[in-house]
MIROLUM-489412 format. One line per 4 residues: number of its first residue (from 1); their letters; for each residue x, y, z of C-alpha. Coordinates in Angstrom, 2 decimals. Layout:
N
NUM) a) X,Y,Z | ...
END
This chain:
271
1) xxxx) 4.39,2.18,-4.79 | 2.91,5.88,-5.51 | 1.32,3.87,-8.70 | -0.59,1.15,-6.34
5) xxxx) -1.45,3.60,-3.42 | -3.71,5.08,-5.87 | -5.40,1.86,-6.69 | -8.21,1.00,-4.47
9) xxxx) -7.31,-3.21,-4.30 | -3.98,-2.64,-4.92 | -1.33,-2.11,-2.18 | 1.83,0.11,-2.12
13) xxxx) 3.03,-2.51,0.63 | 2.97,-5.09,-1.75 | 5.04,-3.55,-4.62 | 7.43,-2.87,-1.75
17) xxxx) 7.76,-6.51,-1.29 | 8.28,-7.80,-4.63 | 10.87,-5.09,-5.41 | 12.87,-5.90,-2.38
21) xxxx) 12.59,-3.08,-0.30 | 9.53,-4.21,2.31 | 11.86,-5.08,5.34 | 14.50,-2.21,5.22
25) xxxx) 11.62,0.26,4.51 | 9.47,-0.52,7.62 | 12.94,-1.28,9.83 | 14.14,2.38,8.20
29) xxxx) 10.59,3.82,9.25 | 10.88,2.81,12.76 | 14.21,4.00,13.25 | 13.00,7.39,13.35
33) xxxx) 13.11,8.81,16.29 | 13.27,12.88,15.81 | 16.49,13.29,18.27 | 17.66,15.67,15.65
37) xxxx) 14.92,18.05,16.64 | 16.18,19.23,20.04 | 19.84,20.88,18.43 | 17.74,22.09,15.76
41) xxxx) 15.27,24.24,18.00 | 18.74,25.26,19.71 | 20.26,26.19,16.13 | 23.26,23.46,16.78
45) xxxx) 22.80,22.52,12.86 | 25.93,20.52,13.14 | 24.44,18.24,15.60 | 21.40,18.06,14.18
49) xxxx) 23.04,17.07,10.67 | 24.65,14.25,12.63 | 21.65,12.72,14.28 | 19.93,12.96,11.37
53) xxxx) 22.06,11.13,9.25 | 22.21,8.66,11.70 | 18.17,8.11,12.34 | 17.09,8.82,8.48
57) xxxx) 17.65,6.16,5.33 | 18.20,9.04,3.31 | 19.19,7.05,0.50 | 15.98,5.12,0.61
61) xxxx) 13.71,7.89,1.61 | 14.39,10.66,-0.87 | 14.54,8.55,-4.19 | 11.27,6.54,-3.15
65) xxxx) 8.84,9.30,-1.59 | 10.26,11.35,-4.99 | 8.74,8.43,-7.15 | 5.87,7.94,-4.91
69) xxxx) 4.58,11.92,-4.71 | 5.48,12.36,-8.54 | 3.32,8.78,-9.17 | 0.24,9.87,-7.00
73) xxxx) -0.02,13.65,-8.74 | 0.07,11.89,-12.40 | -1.20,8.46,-12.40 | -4.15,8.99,-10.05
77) xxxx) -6.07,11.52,-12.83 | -5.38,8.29,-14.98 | -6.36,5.78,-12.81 | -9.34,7.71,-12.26
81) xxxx) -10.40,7.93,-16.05 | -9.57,3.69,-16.39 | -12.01,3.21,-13.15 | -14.59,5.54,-14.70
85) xxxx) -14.82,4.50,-18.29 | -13.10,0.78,-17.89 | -13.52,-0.42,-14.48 | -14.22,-4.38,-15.34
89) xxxx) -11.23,-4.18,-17.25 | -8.92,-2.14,-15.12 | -9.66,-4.45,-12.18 | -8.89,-7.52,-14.18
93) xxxx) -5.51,-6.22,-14.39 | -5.72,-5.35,-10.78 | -6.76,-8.80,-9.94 | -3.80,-10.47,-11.89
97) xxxx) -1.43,-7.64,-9.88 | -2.47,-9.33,-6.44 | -2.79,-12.68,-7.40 | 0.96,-12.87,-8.41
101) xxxx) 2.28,-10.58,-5.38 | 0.76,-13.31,-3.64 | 2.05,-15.91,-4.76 | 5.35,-13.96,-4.72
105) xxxx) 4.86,-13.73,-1.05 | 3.92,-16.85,-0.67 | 7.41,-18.50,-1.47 | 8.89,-16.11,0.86
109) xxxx) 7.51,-18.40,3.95 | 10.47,-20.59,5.11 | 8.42,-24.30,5.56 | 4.77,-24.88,6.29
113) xxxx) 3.60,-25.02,9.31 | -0.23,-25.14,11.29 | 0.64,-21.58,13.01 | 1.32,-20.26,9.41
117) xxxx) -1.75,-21.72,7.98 | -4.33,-20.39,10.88 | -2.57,-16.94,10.40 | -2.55,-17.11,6.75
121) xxxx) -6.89,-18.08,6.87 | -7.10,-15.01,9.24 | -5.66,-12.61,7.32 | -7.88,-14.24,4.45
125) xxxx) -11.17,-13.96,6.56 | -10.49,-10.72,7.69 | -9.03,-9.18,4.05 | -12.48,-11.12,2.74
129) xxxx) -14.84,-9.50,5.24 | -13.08,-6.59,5.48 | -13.81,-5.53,1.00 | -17.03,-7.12,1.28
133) xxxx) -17.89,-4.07,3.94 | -20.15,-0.80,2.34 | -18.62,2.90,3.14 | -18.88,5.02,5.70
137) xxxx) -21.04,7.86,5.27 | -17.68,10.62,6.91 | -17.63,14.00,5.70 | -14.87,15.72,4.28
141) xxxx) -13.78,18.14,7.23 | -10.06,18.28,8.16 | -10.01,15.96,11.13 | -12.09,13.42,9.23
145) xxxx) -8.91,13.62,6.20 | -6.68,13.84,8.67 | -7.97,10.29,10.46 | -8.51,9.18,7.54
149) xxxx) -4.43,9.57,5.82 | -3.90,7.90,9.65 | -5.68,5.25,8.67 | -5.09,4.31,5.11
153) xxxx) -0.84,5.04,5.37 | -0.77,2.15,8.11 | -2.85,-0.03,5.20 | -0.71,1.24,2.13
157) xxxx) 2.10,0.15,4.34 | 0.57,-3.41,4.54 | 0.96,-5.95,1.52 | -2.87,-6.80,1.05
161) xxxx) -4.49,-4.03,2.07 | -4.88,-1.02,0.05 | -4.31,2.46,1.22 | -6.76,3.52,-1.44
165) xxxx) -9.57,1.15,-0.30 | -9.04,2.34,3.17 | -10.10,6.00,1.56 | -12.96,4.82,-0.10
169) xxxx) -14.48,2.76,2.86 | -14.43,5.97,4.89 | -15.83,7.86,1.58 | -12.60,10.31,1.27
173) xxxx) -11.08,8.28,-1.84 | -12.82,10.25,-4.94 | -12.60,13.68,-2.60 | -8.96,13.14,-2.17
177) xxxx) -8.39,12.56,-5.94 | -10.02,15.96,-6.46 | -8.19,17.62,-3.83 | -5.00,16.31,-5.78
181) xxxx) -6.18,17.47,-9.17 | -6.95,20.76,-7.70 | -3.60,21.02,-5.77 | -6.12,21.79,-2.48
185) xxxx) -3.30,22.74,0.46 | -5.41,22.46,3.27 | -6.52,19.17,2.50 | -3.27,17.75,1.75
189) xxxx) -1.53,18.76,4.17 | -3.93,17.52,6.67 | -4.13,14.47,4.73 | 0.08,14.52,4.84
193) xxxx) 0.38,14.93,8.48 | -2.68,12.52,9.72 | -0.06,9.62,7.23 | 3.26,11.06,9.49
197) xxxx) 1.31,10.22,12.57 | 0.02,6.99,11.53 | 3.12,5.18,9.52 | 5.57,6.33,12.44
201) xxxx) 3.57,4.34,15.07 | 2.38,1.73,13.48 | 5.96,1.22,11.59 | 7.50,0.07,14.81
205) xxxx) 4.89,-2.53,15.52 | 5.20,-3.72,12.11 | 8.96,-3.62,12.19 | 9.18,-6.42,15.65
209) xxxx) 6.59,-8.61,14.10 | 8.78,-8.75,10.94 | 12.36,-9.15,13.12 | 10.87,-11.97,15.64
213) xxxx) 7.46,-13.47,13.83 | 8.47,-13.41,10.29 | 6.77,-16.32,8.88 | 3.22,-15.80,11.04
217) xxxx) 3.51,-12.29,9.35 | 4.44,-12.82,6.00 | 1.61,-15.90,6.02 | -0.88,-13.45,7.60
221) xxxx) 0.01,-11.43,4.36 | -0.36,-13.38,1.84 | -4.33,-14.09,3.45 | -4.72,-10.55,3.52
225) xxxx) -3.80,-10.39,-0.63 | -5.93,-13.15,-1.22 | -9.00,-12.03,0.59 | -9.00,-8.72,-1.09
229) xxxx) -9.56,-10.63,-4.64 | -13.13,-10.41,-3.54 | -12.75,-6.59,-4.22 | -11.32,-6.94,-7.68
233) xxxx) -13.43,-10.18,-8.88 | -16.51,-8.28,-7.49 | -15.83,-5.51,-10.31 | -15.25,-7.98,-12.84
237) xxxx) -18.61,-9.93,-12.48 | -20.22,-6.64,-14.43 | -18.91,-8.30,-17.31 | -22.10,-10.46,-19.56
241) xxxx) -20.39,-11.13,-22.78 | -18.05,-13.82,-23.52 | -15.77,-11.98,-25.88 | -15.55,-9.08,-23.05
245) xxxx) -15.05,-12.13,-20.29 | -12.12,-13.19,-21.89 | -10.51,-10.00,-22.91 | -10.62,-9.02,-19.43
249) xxxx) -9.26,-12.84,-18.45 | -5.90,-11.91,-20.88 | -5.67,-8.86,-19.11 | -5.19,-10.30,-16.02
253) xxxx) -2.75,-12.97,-17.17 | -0.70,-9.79,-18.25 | -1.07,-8.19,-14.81 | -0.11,-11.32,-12.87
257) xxxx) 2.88,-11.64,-15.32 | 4.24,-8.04,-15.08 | 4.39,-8.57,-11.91 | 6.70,-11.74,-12.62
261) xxxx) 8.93,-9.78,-14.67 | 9.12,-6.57,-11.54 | 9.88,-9.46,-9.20 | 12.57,-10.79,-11.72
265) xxxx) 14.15,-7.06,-12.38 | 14.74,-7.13,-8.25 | 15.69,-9.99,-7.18 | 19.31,-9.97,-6.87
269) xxx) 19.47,-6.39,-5.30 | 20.39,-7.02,-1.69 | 19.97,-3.78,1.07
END
């Protein structure tokens, strides 16, 4: 997840899906509800222990956000170099990524259905739209970051829509990346607590569409991932030569099937 939420294209929300931990995640999310604040302020540490355990997924939350923070401080200096010096080609892969965690998706939709299909076309429309739009001209001050981690945490949290995208629509994706590299506190921690905010209100939204709409959702979904090939296929079209086209066509093939073999590596885990 880390990996994709540094991938403008790609979402986090999506590898959460095909590994099998989408549903408890968001349900886990939403549980939160900070009870175990009010003995901790009065230094009851016992109590607080207890309603902690009892809100928290501890077991989900410390190996994943481990894996996720140690992902986004490494990959994204390498994601950056691939965008910079191979960005046709590191969007192919991209682009086969989706296309799979689509389809993925897709077969997760119990029966077909004309509600399913309208959502599924809006999600495509707005995913579609949505890349197609040029960014915002935002500075970089510390309510603008902190909006801004608001904003793209309730995206990486959507399969689809990427967190990263999010960032570079409102112009804070290549300042963020810096601001990693050089370890800049102030701006990550502003960035940190603007993505608390956001993925603990928009969890519980998330989490009764899920429990009571599953298959509008998950159709919905699978538009958004397909609409947001526009971003990917858009990068791809810098490509003249034919050698180069289908170089870039194998890499794909190899993204859409790694994604085959995640799906395949998770499938029997139940939570």
């Amino acid at each position: 997840m880390g990996t994709a939420d540094t991938i403008p294209g790609v979402s986090g929300g999506t590898m959460a899906l095909i590994t099998g931990i989408y549903e408890r995640l968001v349900h886990a999310i939403s549980k939160i509800r900070f009870r175990f604040l009010k003995p901790l302020l009065r230094a009851d540490f016992k109590s607080s222990i207890k309603l902690a355990k009892e809100e928290i997924d501890f077991e989900l939350f410390i190996p994943l956000l481990l894996g996720i923070g140690t992902a986004i401080l490494t990959i994204s200096r390498i994601i950056s170099f691939l965008i910079t010096y191979y960005m046709a080609y590191t969007y192919s892969f991209f682009l086969g990524l989706i296309l799979a965690s689509a389809y993925l998706v897709f077969n997760r939709i119990d029966g077909f259905s004309l509600k399913n299909l309208i959502s599924a076309i809006i999600g495509f429309l707005f995913a579609f739209f949505f890349v197609g739009l040029n960014p915002i001209q935002a500075n970089h001050s510390l309510p603008i970051i902190f909006m801004s981690g608001a904003i793209a945490i309730c995206a990486m949290i959507l399969p689809g829509i990427s967190g990263a995208f999010m960032l570079l629509l409102l112009n804070q994706y290549e300042y963020m990346l810096k601001a990693l590299a050089k370890f800049s506190i102030p701006d990550i921690i502003t960035f940190i607590g603007g993505a608390a905010i956001g993925i603990l209100s928009f969890s519980k939204f998330l989490d009764y569409l899920l429990k009571n709409h599953e298959a509008v959702t998950m159709a919905f979904l699978v538009g958004l991932m397909i609409g947001t090939l526009r971003l990917p296929y858009s990068k791809m079209s810098i490509i003249q030569s034919t050698p180069s086209l289908i170089f870039a066509v194998i890499i794909a093939i190899i993204g859409f099937f790694i994604v085959f073999l995640i799906e395949k590596r998770f499938h029997y885990i139940e939570y």
